[in-house]
RODO-2510 file (C-alpha; in nm, 4 decimals, decimal comma):
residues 343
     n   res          X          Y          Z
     1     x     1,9402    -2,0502     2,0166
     2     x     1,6772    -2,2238     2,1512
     3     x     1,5132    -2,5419     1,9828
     4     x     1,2753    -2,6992     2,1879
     5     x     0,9723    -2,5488     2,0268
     6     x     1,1047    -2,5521     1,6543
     7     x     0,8050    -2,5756     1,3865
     8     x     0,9382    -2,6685     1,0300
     9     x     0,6045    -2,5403     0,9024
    10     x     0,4061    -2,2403     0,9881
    11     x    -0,0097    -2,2499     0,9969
    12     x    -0,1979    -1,9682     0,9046
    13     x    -0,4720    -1,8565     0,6587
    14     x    -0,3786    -1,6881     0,3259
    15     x    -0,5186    -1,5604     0,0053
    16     x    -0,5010    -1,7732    -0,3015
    17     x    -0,5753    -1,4805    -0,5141
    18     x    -0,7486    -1,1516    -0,4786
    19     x    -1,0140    -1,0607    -0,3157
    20     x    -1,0570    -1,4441    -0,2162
    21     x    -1,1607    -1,5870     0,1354
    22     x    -0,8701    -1,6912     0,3260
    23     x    -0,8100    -2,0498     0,3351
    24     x    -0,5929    -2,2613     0,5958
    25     x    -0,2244    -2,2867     0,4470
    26     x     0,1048    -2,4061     0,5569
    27     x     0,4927    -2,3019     0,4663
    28     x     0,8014    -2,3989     0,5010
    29     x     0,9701    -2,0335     0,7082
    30     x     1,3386    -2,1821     0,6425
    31     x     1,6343    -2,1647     0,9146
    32     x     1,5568    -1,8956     1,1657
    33     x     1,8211    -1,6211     1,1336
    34     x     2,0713    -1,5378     1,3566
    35     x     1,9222    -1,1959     1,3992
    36     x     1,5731    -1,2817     1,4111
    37     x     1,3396    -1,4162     1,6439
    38     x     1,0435    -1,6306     1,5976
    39     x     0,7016    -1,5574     1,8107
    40     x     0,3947    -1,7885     1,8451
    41     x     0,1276    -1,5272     1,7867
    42     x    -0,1471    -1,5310     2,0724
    43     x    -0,3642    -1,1859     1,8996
    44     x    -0,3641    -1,0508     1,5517
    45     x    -0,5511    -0,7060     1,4522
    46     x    -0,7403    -0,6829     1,1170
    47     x    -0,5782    -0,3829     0,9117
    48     x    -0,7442    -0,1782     0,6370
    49     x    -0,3881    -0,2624     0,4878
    50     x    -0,4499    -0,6218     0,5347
    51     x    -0,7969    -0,5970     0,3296
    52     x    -0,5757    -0,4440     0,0929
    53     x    -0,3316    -0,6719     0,0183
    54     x    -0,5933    -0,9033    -0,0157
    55     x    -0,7641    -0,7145    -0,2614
    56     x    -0,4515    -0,6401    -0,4548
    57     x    -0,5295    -0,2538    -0,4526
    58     x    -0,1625    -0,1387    -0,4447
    59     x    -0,0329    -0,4233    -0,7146
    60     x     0,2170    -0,5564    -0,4435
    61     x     0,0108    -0,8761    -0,3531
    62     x     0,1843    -1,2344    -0,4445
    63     x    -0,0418    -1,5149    -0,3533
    64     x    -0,0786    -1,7415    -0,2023
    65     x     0,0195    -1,4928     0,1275
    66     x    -0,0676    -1,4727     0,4860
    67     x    -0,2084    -1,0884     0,6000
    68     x    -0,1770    -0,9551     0,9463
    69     x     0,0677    -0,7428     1,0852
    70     x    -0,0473    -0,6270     1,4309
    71     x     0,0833    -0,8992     1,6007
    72     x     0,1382    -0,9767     2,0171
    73     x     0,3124    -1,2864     2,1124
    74     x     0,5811    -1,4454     2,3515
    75     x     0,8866    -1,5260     2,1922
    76     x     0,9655    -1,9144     2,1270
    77     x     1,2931    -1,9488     1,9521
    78     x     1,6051    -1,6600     1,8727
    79     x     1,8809    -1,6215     1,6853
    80     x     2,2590    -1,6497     1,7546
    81     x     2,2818    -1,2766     1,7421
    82     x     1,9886    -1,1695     1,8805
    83     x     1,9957    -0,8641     2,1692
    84     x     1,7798    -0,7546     2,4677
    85     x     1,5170    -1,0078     2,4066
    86     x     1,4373    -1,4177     2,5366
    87     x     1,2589    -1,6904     2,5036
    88     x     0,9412    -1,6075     2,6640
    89     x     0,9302    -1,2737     2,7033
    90     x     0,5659    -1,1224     2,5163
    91     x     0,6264    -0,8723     2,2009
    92     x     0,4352    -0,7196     1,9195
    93     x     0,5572    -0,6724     1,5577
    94     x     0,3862    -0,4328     1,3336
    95     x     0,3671    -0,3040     0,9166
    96     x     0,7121    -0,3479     0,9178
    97     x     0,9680    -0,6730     1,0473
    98     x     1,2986    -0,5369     0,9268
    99     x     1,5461    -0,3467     0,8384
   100     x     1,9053    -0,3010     0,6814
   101     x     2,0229    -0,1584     1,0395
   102     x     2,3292     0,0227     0,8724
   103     x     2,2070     0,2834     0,6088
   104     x     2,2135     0,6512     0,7605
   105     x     1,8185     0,6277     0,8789
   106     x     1,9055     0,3049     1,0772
   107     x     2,1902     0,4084     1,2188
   108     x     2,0087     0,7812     1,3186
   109     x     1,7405     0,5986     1,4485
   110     x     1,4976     0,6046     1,1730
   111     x     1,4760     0,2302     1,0821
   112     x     1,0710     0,3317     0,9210
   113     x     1,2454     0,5363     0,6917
   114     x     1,5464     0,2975     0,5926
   115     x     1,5119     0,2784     0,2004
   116     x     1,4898    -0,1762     0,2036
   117     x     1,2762    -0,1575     0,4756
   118     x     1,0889    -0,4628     0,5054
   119     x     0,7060    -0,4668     0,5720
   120     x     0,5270    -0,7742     0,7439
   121     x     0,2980    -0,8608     0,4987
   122     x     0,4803    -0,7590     0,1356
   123     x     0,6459    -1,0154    -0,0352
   124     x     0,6011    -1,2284     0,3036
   125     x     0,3270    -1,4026     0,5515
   126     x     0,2302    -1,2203     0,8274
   127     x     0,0882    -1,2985     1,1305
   128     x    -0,2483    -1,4505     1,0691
   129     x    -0,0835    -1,7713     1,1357
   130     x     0,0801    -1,9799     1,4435
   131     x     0,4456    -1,8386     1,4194
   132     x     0,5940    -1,5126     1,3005
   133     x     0,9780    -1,3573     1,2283
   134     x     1,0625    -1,0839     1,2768
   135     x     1,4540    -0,9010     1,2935
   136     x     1,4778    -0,8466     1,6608
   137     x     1,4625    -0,4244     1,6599
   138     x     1,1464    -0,4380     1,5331
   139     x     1,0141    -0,6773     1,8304
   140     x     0,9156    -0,4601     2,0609
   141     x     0,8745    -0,5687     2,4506
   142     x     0,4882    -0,4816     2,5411
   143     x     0,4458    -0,2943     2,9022
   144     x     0,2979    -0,5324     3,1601
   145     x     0,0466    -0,2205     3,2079
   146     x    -0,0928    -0,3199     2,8772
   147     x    -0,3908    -0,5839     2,8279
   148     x    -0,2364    -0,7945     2,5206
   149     x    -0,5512    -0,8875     2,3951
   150     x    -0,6006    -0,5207     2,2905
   151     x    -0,2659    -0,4297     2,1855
   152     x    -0,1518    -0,5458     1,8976
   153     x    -0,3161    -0,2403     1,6497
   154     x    -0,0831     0,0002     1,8738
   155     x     0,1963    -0,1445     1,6425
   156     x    -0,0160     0,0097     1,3468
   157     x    -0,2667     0,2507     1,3823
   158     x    -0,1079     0,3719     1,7342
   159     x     0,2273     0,4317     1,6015
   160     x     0,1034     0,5558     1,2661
   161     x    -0,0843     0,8358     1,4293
   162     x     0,1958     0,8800     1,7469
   163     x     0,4840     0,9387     1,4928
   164     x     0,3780     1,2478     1,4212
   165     x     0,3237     1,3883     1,7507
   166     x     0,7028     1,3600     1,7913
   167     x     0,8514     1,4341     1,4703
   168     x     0,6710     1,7629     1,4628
   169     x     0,6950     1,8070     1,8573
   170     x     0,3174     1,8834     1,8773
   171     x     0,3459     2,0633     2,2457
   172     x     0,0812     2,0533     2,4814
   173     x    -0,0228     2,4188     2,4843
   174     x    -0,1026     2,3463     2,0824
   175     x    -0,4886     2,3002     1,9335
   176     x    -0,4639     2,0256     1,7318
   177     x    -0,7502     1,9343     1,4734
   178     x    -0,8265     1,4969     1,3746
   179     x    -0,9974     1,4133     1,0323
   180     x    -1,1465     1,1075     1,0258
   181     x    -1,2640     0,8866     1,3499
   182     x    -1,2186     0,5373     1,2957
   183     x    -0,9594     0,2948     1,3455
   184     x    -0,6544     0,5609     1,3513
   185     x    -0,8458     0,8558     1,4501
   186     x    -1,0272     0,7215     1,7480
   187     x    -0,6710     0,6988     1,9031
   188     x    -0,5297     0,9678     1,7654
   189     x    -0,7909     1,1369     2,0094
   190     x    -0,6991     0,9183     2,2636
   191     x    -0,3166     1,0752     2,2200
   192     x    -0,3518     1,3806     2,2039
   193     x    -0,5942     1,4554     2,4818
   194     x    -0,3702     1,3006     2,7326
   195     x    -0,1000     1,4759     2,5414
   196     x    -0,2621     1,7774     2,6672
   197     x    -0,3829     1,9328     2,3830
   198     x    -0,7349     2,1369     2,2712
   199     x    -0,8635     1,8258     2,0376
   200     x    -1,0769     1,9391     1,7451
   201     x    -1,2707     1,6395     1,5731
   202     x    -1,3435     1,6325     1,2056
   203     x    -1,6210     1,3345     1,1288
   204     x    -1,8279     1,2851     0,7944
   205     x    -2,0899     1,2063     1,0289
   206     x    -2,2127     1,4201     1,3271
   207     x    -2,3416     1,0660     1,4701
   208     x    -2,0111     1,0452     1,6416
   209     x    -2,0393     1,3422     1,7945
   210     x    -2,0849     1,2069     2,1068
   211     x    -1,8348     0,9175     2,0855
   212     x    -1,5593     1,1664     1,9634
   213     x    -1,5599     1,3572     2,2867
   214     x    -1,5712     1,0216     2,4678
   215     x    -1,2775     0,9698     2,3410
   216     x    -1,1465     1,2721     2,4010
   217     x    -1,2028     1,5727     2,1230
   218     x    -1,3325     1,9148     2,3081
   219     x    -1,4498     2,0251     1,9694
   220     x    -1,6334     1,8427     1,6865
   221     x    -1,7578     1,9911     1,3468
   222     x    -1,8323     1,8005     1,0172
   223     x    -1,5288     1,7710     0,8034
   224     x    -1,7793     1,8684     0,5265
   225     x    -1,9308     2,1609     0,6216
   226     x    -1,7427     2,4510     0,4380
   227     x    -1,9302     2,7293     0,6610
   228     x    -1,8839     2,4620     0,9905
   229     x    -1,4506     2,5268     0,8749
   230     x    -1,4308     2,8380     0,7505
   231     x    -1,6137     2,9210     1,1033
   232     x    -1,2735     2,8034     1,2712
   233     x    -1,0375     3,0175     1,0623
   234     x    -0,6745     3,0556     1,1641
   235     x    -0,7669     2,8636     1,4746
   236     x    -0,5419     2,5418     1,4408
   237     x    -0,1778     2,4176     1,4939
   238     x    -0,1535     2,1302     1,3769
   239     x    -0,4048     1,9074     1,1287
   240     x    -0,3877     1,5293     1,1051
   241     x    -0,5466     1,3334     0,8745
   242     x    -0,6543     0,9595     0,9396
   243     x    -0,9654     0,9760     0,6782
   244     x    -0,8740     0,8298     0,3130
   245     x    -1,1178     1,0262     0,1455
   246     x    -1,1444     1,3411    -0,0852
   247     x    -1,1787     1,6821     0,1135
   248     x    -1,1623     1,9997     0,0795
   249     x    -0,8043     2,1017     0,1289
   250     x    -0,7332     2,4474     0,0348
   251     x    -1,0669     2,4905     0,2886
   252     x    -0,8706     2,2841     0,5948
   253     x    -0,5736     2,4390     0,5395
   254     x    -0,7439     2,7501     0,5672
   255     x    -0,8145     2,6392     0,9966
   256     x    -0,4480     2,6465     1,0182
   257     x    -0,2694     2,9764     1,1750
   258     x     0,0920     3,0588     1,1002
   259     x     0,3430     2,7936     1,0934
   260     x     0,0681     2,5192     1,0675
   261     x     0,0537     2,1740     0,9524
   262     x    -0,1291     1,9575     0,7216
   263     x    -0,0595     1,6075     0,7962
   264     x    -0,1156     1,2954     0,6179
   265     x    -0,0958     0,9555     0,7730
   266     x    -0,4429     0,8230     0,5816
   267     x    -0,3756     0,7514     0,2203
   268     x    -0,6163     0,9880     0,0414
   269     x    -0,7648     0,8673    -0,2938
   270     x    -0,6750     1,1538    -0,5013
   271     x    -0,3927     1,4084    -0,5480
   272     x    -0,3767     1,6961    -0,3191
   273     x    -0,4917     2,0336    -0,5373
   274     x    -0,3114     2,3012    -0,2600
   275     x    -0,1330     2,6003    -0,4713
   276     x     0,1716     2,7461    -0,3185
   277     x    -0,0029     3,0395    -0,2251
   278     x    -0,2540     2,8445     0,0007
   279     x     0,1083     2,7747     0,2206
   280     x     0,3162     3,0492     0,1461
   281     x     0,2313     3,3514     0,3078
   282     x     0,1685     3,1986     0,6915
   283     x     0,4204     2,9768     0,6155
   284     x     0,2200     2,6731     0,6455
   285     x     0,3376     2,3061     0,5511
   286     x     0,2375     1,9711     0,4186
   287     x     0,3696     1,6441     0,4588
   288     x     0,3236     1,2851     0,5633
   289     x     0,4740     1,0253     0,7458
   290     x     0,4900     0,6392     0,7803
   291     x     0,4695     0,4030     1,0797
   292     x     0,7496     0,5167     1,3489
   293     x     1,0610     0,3619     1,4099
   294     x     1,1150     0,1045     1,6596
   295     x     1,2583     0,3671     1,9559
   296     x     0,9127     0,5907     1,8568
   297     x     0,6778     0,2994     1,8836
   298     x     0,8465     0,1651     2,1925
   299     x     0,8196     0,5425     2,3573
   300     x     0,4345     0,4550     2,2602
   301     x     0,4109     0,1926     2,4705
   302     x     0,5001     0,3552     2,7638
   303     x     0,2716     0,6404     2,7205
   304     x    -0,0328     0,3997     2,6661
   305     x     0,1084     0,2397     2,9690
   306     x     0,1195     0,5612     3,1105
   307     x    -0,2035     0,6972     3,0446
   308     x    -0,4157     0,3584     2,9857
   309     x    -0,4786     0,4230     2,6172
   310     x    -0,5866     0,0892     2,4364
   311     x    -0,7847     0,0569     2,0971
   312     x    -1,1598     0,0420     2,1145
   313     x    -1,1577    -0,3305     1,9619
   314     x    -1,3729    -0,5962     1,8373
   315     x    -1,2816    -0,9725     1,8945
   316     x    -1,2768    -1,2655     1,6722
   317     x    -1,1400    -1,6218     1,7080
   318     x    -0,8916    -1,6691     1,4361
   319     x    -1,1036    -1,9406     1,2769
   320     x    -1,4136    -1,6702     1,2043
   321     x    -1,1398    -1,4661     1,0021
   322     x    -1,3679    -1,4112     0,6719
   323     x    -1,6323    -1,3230     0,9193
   324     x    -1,3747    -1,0658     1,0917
   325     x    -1,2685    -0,9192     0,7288
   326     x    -1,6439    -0,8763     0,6072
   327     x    -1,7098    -0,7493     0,9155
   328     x    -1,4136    -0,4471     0,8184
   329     x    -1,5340    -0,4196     0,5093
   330     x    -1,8822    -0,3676     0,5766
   331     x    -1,7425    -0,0659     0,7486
   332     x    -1,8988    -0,1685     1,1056
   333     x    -1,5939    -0,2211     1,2777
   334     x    -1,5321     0,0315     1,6307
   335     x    -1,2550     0,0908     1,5754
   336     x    -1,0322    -0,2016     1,5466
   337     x    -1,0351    -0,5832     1,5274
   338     x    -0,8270    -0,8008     1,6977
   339     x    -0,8026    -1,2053     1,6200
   340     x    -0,7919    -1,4284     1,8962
   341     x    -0,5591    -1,7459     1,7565
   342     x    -0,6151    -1,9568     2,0529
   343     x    -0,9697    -1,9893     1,9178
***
C-alpha cells in the first residue's frame, strides 16, 4: 500500500439538509481497505441524481453528505488486495463504488445488479470533494483516447444509456427510436449512430431539431404529437427512454413492430398504464435497466475511444458549485456539467 499521499480527512462540499447550498465540509474516510483504492478527484459531473439527493426526493438522503458520482482521477493510495490497478494510473468511478463480488450477479458479471450494491453517493460522500474510495472493480482505467475533462458523465449517463444496447443486442441493421434529448439522450444519439443504427429522435421541443441530428438522429418528431407517432406505426425496433416525464405510452408502443422494446432508463414520474394487450399480440416487451456493470462500462470506454464520443459539457470550477447546480436546475444545462476541482 502506498502512504506517501495519505489524507486523514477528506474536503469536499455537502448538504446540511435538503435542498440547502452546499457548504465546504471535512470527514474523517477511516483506514483505506484492503480492496479499495483511494483517487484524488481532478473532474466531477453534476447529476440530475445528485440534485436529487440533495433535494431528498427519493427519502434516501442523510446529511450532512457529499453528492457527485461522475468522478475522473489518478489513483493516490491502494489497498493490500487490490488488482490490475496503481498508484497513478487515471480512473473514473460512477453511481455505484461497490459491490459484494460473490453473489451469483457478481460472480456472472453483473456487479449493477448485485442485490448490496453500493451507490457513490447513498449513505456515503461522493466525489464533490478532494479524495474518493472506491472497491477497485468499479475503478475503471479511462482510454488515453479520451479528454478527462469531459469524461467523467460516461460513468453515468454513458453507461446508463450503453447498457442497454448490449443487454438487448440492439444490432446495427435495427431502427432505434430516443425519447428525451438532454443529458442521457444527447449520447444515447451519439451511440447509436456510430452503432450503426437508423436514429429516430423524440424531443418535447422541435427547437432541437437541428441539434438532434447534429448529434446524430436521421429522424426527429415531437414526442407529443399523437398524429406526428401514430404517422410512424410499426416502424421501430427498439424504444429508449431518457425523458422523466409523462407520455403517451400505449401511443409509443404503438411505433414498435414485432418483437419490440420499450425501454426505460429515465425514471418516469408516474406508473406506466400499458394493458397486456398493447404487448401481447406482436409480442412486444417492457423493461428497464440500471447503470452497467463494470466489464459493460469499461467496453464503453473503448467504443467512445473508438468512435470519439464525449458528452456535450459545461464547465465549472468546483468552488462555483451552487452556481453549477442552479445552473441544472434552471434546466439550461447542454447536456452535462462537469466540475473542475483544481479551481
Amino acid at each position: 500500500m502506498s502512504d506517501s499521499t495519505e489524507l486523514t480527512t477528506f474536503t469536499g462540499w455537502a448538504a446540511t439538509s435538503a435542498g440547502a447550498s452546499l457548504e465546504r465540509y471535512s470527514y474523517d474516510p477511516g483506514p483505506l481497505g484492503d480492496e479499495e483504492v483511494e483517487v484524488a478527484v481532478e473532474y466531477c459531473g453534476v447529476c440530475h441524481s445528485d440534485q436529487s439527493m440533495i433535494d431528498n426526493e427519493w427519502g434516501l438522503s442523510h446529511y450532512p453528505f457529499i453528492p457527485g458520482h461522475e468522478v475522473v482521477g489518478r489513483i493516490v493510495r491502494v489497498g493490500a488486495q487490490v488488482r490490475g490497478l496503481d498508484v497513478g494510473q487515471r480512473v473514473g468511478i460512477g453511481w455505484y463504488k461497490g459491490s459484494c463480488m460473490h453473489c451469483a450477479s457478481c460472480i456472472g458479471g453483473s456487479h449493477n445488479l448485485c442485490s448490496t450494491v453500493q451507490p457513490t453517493i447513498v449513505g456515503s460522500n461522493g466525489g464533490f470533494a478532494d479524495r474518493l474510495r472506491s472497491h477497485w472493480a468499479w475503478a475503471l482505467a479511462i482510454p488515453d483516447g479520451l479528454d478527462p475533462a469531459m469524461a467523467g458523465p460516461l460513468f453515468c449517463a454513458g453507461s446508463t444509456v450503453f447498457n442497454p444496447l448490449v443487454e438487448f443486442n440492439v444490432k446495427p441493421t435495427d431502427r432505434v427510436g430516443v425519447v428525451g434529448i438532454g443529458g442521457l439522450g444527447h449520447l444515447a444519439l451519439r451511440f447509436l449512430n456510430a452503432w450503426g443504427c437508423e436514429v429516430t429522435a423524440f424531443t418535447s421541443s422541435l427547437s432541437k431539431q437541428d441539434e438532434a441530428r447534429r448529434l446524430g438522429a436521421h429522424n426527429v418528431f415531437a414526442s407529443t404529437d399523437i398524429n406526428a407517432l401514430k404517422s410512424i406505426a410499426d416502424t421501430l425496433d427498439f424504444l429508449l427512454v431518457t425523458a422523466n416525464a409523462d407520455l403517451d405510452w400505449p401511443t409509443l408502443l404503438g411505433t414498435l413492430r414485432g418483437k419490440g422494446r420499450l425501454h426505460f432508463v429515465g425514471v418516469v414520474p408516474s406508473a406506466i398504464p400499458v394493458h397486456v394487450f398493447n404487448l401481447l399480440p406482436q409480442q412486444k416487451s417492457l423493461s428497464a435497466s440500471p447503470v452497467g456493470s463494470p466489464s459493460t462500462t469499461a467496453t464503453m470506454l473503448e467504443f467512445c475511444a473508438r468512435h470519439q464520443i464525449l458528452p456535450q459539457v459545461e464547465h465549472f470550477p468546483m468552488s462555483r458549485i451552487n452556481d453549477a447546480i442552479d445552473h441544472l436546475r434552471s434546466g439550461k444545462a447542454r447536456y452535462r456539467v462537469v466540475l473542475d476541482a483544481s479551481k
